[in-house]
C-alpha positions as CSV (number, residue, x, y, z in Angstrom):
1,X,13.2,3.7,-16.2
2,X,12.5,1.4,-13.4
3,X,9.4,-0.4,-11.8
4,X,10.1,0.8,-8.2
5,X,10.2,-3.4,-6.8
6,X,13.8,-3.3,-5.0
7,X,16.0,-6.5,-6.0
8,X,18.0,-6.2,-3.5
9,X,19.2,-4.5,-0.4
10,X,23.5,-3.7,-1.3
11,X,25.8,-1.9,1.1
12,X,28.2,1.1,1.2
13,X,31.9,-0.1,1.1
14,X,33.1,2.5,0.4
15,X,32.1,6.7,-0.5
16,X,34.2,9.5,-1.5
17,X,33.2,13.0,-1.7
18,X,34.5,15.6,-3.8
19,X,33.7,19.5,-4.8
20,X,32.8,17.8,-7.5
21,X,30.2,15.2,-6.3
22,X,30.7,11.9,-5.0
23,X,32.2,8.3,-5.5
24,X,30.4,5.4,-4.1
25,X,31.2,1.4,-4.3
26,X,28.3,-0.7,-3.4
27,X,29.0,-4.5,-2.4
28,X,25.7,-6.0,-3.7
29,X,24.9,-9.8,-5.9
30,X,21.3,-9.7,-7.8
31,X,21.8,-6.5,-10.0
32,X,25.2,-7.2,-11.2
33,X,23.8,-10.2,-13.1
34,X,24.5,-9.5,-16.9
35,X,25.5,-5.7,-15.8
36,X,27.4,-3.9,-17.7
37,X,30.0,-0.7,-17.6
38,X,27.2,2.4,-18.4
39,X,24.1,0.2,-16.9
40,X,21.8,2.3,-14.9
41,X,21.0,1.4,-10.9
42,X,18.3,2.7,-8.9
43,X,20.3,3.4,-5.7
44,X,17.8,4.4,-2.8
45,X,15.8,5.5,-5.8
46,X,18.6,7.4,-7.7
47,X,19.5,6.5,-11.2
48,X,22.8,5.8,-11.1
49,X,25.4,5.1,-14.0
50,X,27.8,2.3,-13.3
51,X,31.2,3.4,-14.0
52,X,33.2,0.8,-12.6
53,X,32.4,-3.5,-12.2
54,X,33.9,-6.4,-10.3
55,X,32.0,-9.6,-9.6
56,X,30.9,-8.3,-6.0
57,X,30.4,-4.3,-6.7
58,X,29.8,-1.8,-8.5
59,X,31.3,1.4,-8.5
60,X,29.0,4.6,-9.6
61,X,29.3,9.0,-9.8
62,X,27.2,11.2,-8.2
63,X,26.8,14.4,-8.9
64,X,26.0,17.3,-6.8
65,X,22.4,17.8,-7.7
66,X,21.6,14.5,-6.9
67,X,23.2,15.1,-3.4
68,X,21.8,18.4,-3.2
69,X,18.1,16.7,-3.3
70,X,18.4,13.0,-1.9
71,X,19.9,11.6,1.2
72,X,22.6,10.0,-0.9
73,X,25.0,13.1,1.2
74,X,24.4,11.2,4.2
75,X,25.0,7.9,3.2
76,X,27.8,5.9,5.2
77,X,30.0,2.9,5.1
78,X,28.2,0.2,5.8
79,X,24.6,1.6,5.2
80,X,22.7,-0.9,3.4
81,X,20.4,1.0,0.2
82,X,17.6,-0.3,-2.1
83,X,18.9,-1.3,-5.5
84,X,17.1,-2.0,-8.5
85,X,18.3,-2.4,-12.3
86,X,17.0,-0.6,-15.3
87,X,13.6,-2.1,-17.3
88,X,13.7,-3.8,-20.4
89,X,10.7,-4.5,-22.1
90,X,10.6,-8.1,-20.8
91,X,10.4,-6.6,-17.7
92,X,7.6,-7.5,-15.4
93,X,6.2,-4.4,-14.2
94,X,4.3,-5.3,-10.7
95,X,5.4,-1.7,-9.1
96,X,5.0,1.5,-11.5
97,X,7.3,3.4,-13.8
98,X,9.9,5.2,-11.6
99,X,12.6,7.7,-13.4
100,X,15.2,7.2,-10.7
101,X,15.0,11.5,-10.6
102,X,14.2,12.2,-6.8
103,X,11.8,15.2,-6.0
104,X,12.8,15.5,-2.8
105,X,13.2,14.0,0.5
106,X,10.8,13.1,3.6
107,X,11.1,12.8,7.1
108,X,10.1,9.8,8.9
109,X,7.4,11.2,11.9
110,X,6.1,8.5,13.1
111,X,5.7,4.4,12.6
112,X,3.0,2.4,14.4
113,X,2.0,-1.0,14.4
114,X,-1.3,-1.7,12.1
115,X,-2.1,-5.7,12.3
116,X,0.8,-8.0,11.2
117,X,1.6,-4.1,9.2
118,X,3.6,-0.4,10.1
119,X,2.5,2.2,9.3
120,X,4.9,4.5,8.1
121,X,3.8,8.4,8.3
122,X,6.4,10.3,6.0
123,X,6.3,14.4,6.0
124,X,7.6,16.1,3.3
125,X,7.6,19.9,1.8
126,X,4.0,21.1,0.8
127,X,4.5,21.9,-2.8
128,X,5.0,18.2,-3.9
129,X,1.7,16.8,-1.5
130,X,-0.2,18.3,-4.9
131,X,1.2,15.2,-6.8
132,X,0.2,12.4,-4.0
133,X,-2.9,11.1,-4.5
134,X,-4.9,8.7,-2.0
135,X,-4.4,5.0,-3.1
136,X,-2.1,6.3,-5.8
137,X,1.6,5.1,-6.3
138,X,5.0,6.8,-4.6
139,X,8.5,5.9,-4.6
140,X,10.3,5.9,-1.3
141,X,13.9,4.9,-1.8
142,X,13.5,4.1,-4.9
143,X,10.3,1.3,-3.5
144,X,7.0,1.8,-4.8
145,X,4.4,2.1,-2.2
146,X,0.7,2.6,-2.1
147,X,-1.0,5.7,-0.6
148,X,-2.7,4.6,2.6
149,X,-3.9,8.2,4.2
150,X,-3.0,11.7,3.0
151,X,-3.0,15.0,5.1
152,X,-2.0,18.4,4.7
153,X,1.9,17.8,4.4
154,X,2.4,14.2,5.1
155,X,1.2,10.3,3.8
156,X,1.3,7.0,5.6
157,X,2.1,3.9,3.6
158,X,2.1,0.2,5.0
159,X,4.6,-2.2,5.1
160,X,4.0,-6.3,5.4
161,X,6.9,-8.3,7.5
162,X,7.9,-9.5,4.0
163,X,8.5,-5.6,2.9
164,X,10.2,-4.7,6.3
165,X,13.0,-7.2,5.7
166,X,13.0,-6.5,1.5
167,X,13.8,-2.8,1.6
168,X,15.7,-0.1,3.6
169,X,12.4,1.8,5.2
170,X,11.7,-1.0,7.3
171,X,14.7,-0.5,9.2
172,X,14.3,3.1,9.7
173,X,13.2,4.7,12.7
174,X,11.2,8.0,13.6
175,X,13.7,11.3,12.1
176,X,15.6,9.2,9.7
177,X,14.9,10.3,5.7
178,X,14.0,9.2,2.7
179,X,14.1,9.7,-1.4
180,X,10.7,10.3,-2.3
181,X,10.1,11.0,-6.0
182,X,6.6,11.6,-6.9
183,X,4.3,9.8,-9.7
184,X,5.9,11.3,-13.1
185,X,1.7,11.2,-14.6
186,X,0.9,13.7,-12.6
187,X,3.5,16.2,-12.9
188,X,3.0,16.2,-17.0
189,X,-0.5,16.6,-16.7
190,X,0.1,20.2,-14.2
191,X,2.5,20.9,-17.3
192,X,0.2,20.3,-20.1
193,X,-2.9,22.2,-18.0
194,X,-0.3,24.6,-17.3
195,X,0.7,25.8,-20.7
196,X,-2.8,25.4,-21.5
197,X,-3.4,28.0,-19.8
198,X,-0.7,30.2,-20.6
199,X,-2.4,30.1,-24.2
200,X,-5.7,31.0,-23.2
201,X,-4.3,33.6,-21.2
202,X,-2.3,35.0,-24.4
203,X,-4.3,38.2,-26.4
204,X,-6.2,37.1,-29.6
205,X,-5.1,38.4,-33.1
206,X,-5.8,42.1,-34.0
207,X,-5.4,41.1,-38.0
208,X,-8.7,40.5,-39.8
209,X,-10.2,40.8,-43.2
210,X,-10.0,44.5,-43.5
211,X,-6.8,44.6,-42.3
212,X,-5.0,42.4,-44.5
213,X,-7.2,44.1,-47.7
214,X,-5.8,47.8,-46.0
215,X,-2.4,46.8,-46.5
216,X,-2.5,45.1,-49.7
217,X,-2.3,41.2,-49.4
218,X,-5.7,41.2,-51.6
């Protein structure tokens, strides 16, 4: 688990892709304090499992369903990425809890100046807009964010100068992409109402007390 407040911005040194996924070795400082060999990473808000450690990188696997729903496929040398470390339960949560599983990804359709602010407009597909809620939390590369405006198929969130220059969606421009993974409450509660309904739906017993004396359990 991870809180969604970016460390640090690391970049690409190197990235090799395979049938079988992808390698990548991040050059980074912050998150390799007390890391370890099996340590997770948030990596533009992918959980990543460090496979490989030197006092200056880290070196981690990505598999292909992780490519298949993040821009992680895109990523080049010398791209810079959000990167955050696993929680402990020291950890001071100031963001929100973030799996590190992406939903999907956005596009970026528009930014415009609000105040000392931008405001970022992100569209995404319309079956995960059910899950964004006005003033409610989202993770975009693996940052939480607050919910300024919602419409039909896209959001806006806001970013202060401090933000811009903390994490990679301030130096995005209109087109680019980003990992957007939705607030995890939400999708257990569609679950739980979900199967709830399922169970309502399912026919009532036919056995009563007649029944059971017809066939002889009294």
């Amino acid at each position: 688990m991870f809180t969604g407040l970016v460390e640090e911005l690391g970049k690409i040194v190197s990235i090799d892709k395979t049938p079988q996924g992808a390698n990548i070795t991040i050059s980074c400082d912050k998150v390799l304090h007390n890391a370890s060999i099996g340590d997770s990473i948030a990596t533009n808000g992918v959980c990543l499992t460090i496979v490989k450690l030197s006092d200056t990188t880290f070196t981690a696997n990505i598999m292909n369903e992780s490519l298949k729903v993040s821009t992680l496929k895109d990523l080049k040398i010398g791209n810079l990425v959000n990167l955050e470390k696993s929680l402990t339960l020291q950890s001071f949560l100031g963001g929100h809890l973030v799996t590190g599983d992406v939903d999907c990804y956005g596009k970026i359709s528009s930014i415009a100046d609000d105040g000392f602010a931008k405001k970022y407009t992100i569209e995404i597909p319309l079956e995960f807009m059910k899950y964004i809620v006005y003033k409610g939390r989202i993770t975009l590369d693996g940052a939480s964010l607050t919910v300024a405006t919602l419409s039909e198929n896209t959001f806006t969130v806001s970013l202060i100068p401090h933000t811009q220059k903390s994490i990679t969606l301030g130096f995005k421009r209109v087109g680019d992409f980003v990992n957007v993974e939705t607030d995890l409450i939400g999708k257990h509660l569609e679950k739980l109402l979900l199967s709830k309904e399922e169970t309502l739906k399912k026919p009532s017993s036919n056995i009563s007390k007649n029944f059971l004396a017809e066939n002889g359990f009294f």
